[in-house]
Every structure is written in C-alpha cells, then in structure tokens.
Backbone as ProteinMPNN parsed JSONL, in Angstrom:
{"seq_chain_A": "XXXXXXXXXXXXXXXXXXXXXXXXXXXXXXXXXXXXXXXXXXXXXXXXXXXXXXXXXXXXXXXXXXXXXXXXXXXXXXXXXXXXXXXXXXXXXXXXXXXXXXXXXXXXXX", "coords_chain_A": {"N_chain_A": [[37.604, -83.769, 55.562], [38.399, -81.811, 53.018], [38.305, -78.265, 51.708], [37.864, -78.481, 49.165], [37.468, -80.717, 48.203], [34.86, -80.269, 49.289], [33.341, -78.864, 47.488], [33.758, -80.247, 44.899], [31.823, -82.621, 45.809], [29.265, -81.3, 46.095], [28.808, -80.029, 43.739], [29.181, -82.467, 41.925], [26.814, -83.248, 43.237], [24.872, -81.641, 42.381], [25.404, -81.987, 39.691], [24.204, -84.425, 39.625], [21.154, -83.93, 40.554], [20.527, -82.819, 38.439], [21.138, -84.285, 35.796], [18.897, -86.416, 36.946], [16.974, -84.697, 36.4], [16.272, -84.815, 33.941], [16.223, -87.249, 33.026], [13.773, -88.028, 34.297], [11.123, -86.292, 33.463], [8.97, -83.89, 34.59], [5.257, -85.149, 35.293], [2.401, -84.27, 33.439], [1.255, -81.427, 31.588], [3.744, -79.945, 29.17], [6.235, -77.006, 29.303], [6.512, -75.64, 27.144], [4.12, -76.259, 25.893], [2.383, -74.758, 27.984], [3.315, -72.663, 27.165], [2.656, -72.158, 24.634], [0.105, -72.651, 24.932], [-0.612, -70.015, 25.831], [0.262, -67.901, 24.502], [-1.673, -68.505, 22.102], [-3.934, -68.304, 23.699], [-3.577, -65.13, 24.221], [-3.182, -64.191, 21.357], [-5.827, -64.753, 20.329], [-7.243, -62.718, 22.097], [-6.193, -60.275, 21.181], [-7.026, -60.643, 18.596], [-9.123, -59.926, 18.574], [-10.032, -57.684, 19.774], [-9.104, -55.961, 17.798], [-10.558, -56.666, 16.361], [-12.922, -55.624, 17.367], [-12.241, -52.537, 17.503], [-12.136, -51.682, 14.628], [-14.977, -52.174, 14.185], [-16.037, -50.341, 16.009], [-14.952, -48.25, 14.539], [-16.051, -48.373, 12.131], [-18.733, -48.052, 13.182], [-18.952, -45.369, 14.043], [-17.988, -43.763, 11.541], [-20.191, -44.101, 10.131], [-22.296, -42.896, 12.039], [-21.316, -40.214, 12.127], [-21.639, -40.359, 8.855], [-24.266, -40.074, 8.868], [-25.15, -38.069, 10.582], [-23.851, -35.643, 9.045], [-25.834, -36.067, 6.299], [-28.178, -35.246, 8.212], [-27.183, -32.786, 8.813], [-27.676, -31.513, 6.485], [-29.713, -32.018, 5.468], [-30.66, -33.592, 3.971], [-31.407, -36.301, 5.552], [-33.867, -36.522, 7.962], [-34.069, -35.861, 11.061], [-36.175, -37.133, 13.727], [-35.225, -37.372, 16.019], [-34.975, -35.595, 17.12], [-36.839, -32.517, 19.618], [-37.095, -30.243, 17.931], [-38.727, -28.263, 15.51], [-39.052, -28.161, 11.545], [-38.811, -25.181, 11.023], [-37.609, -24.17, 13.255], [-34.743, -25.634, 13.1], [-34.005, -25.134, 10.643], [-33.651, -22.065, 11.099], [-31.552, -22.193, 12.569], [-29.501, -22.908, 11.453], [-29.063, -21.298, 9.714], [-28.167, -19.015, 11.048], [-25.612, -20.391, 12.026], [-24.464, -20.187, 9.801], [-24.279, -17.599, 9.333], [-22.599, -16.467, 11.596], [-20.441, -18.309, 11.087], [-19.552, -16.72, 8.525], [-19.817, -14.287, 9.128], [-17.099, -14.268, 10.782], [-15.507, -15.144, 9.19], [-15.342, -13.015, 7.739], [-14.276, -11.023, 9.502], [-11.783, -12.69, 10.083], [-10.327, -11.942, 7.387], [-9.844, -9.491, 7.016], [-8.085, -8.624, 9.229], [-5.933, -9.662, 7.839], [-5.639, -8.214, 5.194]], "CA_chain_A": [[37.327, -83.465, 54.176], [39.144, -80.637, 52.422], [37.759, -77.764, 51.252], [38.088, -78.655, 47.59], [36.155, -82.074, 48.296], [33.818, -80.398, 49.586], [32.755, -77.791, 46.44], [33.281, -81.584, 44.388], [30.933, -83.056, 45.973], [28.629, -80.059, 46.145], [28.708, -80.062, 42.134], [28.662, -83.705, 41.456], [25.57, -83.809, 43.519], [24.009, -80.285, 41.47], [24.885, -82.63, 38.248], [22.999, -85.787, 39.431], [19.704, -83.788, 40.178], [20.171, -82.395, 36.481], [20.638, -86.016, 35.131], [17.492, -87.546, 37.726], [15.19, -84.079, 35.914], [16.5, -84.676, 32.763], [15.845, -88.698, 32.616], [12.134, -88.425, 34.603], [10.65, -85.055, 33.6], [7.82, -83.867, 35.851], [4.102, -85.09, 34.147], [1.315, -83.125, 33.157], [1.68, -80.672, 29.92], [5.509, -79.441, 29.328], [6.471, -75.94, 29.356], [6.085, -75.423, 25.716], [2.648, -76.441, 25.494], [1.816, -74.152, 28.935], [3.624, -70.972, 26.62], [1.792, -72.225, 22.872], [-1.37, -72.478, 24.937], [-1.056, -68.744, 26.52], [0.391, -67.295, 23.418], [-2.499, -68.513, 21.634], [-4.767, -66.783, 24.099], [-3.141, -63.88, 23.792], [-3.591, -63.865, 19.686], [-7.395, -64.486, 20.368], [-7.354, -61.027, 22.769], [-5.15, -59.421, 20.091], [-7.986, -60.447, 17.289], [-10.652, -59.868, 19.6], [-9.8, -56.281, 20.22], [-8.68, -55.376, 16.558], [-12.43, -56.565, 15.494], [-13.642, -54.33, 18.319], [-11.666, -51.593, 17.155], [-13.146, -51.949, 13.55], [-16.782, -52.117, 14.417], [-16.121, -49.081, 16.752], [-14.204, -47.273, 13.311], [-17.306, -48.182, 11.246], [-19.782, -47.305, 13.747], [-18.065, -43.684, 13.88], [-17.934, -43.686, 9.771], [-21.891, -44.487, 9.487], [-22.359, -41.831, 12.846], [-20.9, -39.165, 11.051], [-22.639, -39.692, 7.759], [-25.542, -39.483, 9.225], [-24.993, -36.305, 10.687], [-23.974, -34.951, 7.801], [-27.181, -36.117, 5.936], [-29.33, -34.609, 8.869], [-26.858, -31.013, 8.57], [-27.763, -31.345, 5.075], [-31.383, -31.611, 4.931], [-31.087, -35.138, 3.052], [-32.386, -36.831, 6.252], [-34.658, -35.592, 9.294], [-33.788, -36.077, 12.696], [-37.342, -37.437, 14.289], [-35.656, -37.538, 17.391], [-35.221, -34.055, 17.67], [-37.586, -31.403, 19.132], [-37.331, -28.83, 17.357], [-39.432, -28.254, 13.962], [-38.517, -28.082, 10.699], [-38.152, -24.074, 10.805], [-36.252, -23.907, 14.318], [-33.436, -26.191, 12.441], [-33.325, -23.941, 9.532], [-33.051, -20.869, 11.513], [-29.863, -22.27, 13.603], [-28.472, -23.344, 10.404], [-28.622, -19.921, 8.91], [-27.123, -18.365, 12.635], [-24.343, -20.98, 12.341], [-23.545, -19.892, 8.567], [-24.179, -16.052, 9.518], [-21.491, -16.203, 12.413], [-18.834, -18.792, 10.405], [-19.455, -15.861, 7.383], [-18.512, -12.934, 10.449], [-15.252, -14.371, 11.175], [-14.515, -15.408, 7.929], [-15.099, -11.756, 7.337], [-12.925, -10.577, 10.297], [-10.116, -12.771, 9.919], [-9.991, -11.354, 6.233], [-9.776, -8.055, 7.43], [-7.055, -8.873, 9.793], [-5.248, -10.564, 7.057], [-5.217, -6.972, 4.693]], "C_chain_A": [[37.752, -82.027, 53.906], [38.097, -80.161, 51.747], [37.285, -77.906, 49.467], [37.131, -79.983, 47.522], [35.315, -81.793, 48.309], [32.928, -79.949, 48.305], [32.811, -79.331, 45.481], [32.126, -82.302, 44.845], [29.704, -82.598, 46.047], [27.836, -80.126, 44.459], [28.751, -81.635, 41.558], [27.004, -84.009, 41.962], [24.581, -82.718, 43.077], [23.915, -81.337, 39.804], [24.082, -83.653, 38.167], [21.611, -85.399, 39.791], [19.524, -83.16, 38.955], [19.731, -83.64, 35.589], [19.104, -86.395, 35.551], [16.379, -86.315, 36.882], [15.27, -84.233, 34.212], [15.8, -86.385, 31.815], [14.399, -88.818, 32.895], [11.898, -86.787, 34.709], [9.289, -85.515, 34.051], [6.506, -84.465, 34.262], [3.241, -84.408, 33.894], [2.435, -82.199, 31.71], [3.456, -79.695, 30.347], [5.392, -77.572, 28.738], [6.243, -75.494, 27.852], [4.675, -74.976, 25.149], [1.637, -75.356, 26.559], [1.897, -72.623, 27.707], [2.541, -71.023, 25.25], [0.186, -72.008, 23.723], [-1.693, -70.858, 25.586], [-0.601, -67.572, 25.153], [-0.886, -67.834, 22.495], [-4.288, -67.641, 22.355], [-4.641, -65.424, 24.008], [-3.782, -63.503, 22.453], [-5.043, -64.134, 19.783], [-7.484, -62.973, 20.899], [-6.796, -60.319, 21.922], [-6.535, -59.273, 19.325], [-8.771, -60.113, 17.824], [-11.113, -57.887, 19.608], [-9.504, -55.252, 18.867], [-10.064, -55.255, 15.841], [-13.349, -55.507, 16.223], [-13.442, -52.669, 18.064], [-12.464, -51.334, 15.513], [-14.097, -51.784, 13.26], [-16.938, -50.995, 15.108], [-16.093, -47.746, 15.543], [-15.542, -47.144, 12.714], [-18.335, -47.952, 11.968], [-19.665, -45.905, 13.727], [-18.503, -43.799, 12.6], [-19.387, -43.148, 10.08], [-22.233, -42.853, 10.421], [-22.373, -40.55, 12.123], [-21.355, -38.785, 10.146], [-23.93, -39.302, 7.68], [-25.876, -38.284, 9.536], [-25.303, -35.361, 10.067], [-25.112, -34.943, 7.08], [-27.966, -34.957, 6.564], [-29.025, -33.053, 8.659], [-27.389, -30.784, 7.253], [-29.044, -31.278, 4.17], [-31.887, -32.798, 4.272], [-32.081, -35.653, 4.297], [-33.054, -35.829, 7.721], [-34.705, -36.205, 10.502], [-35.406, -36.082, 13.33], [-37.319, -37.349, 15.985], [-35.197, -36.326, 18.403], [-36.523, -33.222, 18.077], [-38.093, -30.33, 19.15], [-37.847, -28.926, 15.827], [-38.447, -27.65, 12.999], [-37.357, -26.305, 10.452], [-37.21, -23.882, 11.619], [-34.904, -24.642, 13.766], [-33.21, -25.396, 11.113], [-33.286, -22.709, 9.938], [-31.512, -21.284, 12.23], [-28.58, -22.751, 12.654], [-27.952, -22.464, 9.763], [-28.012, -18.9, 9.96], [-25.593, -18.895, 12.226], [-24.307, -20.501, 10.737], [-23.304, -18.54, 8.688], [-22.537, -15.915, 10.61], [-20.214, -17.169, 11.937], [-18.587, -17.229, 9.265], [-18.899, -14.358, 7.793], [-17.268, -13.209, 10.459], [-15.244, -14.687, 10.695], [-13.943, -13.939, 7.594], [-13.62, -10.878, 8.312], [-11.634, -11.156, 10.289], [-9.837, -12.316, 8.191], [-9.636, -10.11, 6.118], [-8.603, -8.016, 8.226], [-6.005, -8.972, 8.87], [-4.679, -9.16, 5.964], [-4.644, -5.891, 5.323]], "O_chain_A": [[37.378, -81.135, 54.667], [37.19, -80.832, 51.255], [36.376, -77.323, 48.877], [36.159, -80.087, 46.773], [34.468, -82.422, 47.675], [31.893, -80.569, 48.062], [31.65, -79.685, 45.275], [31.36, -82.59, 43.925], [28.845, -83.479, 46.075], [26.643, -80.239, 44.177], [28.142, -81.769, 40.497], [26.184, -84.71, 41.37], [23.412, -82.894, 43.419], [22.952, -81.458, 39.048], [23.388, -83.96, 37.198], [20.734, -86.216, 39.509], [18.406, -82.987, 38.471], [18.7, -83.948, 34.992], [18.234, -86.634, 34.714], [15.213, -86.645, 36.662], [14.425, -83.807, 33.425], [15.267, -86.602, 30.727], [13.683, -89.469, 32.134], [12.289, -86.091, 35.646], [8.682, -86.586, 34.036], [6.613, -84.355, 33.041], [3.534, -83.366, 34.48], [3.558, -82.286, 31.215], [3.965, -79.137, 31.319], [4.581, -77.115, 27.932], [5.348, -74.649, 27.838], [4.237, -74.058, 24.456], [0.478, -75.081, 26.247], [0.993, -71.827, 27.451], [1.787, -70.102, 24.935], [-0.725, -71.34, 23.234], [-2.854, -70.511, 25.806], [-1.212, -66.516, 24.989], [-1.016, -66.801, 21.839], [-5.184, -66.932, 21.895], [-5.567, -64.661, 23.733], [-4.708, -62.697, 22.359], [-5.579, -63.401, 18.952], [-7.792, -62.084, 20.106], [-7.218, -59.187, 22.158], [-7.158, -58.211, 19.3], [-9.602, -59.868, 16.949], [-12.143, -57.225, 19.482], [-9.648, -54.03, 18.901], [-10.564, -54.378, 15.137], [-14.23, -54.786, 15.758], [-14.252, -51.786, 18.346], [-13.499, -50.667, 15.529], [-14.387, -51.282, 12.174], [-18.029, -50.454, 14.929], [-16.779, -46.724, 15.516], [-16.156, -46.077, 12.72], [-19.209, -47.485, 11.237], [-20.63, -45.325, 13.23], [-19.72, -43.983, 12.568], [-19.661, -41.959, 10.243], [-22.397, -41.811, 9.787], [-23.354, -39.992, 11.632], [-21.646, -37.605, 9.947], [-24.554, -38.58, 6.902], [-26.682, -37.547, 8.969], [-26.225, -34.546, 10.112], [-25.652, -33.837, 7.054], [-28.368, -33.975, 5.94], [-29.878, -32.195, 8.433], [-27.532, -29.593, 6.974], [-29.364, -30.871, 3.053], [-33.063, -33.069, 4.027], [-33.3, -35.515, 4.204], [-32.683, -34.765, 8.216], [-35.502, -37.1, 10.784], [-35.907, -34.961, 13.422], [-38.202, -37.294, 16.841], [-35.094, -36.136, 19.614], [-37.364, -33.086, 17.189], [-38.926, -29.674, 19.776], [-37.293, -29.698, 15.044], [-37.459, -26.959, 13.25], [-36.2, -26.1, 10.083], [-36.098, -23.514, 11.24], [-33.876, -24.055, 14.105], [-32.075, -25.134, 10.716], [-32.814, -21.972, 9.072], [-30.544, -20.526, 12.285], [-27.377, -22.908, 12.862], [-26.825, -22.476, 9.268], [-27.35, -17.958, 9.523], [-24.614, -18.158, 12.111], [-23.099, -20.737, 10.754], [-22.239, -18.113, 8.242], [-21.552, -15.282, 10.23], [-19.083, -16.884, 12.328], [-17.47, -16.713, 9.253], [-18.09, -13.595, 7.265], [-16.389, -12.404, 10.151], [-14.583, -15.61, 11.173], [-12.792, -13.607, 7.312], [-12.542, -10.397, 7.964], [-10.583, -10.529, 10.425], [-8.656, -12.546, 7.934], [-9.115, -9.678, 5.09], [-7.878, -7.115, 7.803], [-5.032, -8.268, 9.141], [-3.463, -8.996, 5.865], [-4.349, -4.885, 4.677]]}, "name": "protein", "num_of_chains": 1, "seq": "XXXXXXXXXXXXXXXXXXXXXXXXXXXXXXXXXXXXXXXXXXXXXXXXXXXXXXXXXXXXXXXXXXXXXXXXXXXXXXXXXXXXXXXXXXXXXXXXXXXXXXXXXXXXXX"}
C-alpha cells in the first residue's frame, strides 16, 4: 500500500466517524442546553450581586444620613458615652481647629 492510500484511507475513515457522530449523537442534554443552562446561572450571580451591591449603596446612603442628623443635633446617639455637653464641646474643638486652618491657609494665600 502506497503512501497516498494510506493518508486515503486515514481520511475516509476520519469522515465515517463524523457521519456515525453526526447520525447517532451521544444522549443526555446537548451542548446547547449544558451552555443556556450555565449562562443562565451566571445571569442569576450577575443579578444576585447587582441587588447586593444596591442594598450595600442604600445601606451607606441611610448610614451617612444618620450621621449627619447625629453631627447635627437633629438625632442623639444613645449609643454613645459621652453626655450631651462632652459632644458639644468636641463639636466646638472640631469647628475651632477647621476655623485655624481656614485662617492659615488664608494667610498663606495673601
């Protein structure tokens, strides 16, 4: 058998296991349905994580305004303690030393 027979026969018998997977595909779920069902997990972990992200954003938001409230005197931190006056002395420190270096970088600045 000549070399040329042989690479023929080589490739006729590569095209008849194409034909034999092409006529009896394997059973159980087809490649399609393996990718739609992992791409659909995916887009659950996608939404999953975007709502997590969200509820994290608006927990922060609310956090924050609260804060603010409590810097502000609207509400009162209970689960602080320090009394009413020790939070209004550290409030009038922290405006005395922003009102310094406002002053010094203004002075810089002329």
């Amino acid at each position: 058998m000549s070399l040329s027979d042989r690479i023929v026969n080589i490739i006729k018998q590569k095209v008849n296991k194409l034909v034999e997977r092409h006529e009896d595909p394997p059973r159980g779920p087809g490649v399609k349905e393996n990718l739609t069902g992992i791409s659909e997990e995916m887009s659950d972990i996608g939404v999953g994580i975007s709502r997590a992200e969200e509820k994290t954003e608006a927990l922060k938001s609310k956090s924050m305004a609260i804060d603010e409230m409590i810097d502000s005197g609207i509400l009162i931190d209970h689960t602080n303690n320090k009394d009413q006056i020790e939070m209004e002395l550290e409030r009038s420190e922290t405006k005395e030393k922003v009102e310094s270096e406002l002053d010094l970088l203004k002075s810089s600045l002329a």
